[in-house]
N, C-alpha and C positions, 0 to 999 in steps of 0.2 A: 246447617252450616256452623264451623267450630269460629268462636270471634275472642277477640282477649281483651278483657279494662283493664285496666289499667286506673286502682283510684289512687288518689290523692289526696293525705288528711293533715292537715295541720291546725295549731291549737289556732283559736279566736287572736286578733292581733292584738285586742283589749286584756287578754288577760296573761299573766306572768306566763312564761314557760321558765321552772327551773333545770329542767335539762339543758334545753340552750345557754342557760347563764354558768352554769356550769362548764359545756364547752367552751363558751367563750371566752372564762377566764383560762381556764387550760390552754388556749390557744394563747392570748396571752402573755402565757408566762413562757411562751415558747417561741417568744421575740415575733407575735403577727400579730401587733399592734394595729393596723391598717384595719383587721376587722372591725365590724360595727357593733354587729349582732348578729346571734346563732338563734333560729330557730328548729326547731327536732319535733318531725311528722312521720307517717307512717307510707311506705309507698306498698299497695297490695294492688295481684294481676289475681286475677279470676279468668276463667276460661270458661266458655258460656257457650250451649248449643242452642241457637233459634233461628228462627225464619228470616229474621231480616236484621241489621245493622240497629232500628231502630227497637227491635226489641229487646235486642241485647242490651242497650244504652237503659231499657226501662228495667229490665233487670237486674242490674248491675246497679243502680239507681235506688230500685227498693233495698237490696242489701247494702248499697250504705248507710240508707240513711235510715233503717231497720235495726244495723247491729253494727257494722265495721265506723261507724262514726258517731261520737255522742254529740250529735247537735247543740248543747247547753254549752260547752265547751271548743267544738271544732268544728270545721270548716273543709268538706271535701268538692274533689273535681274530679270528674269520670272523664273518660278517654276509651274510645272503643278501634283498635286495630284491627 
């Protein structure tokens, strides 16, 4: 059966993201002062063949936290549709 993750990676909340501080002054300067903070993550779908919902979750699972996520720095969440 065809299943899709849906992962989810964003930097550690301990550590700086300069992208986000980047968009957030750009925001900003473009009168949306009301923002707090930007934070900037990766959102990746993988499409996955296996037997059951939970294998897919376990596969999906190794490659993040194998390659799609560097765990010293980031923080992801799986979603299997």
């Amino acid at each position: 059966m065809n299943y899709t993750a849906q992962i989810k990676v964003m930097p550690l909340k301990d550590l700086l993201d300069p992208q986000g501080k980047a968009v957030l002054g750009g925001l900003h300067n473009l009168g949306m002062k009301p923002i707090a903070d930007v934070r900037i993550g990766k959102h990746i779908d993988l499409q996955i063949n296996a037997e059951s919902k939970e294998e897919a979750l376990q596969i999906a699972t190794e490659a993040a936290t194998k390659l799609l996520a560097n765990q010293v720095m980031e923080i992801f969440e799986v979603a299997i549709l």
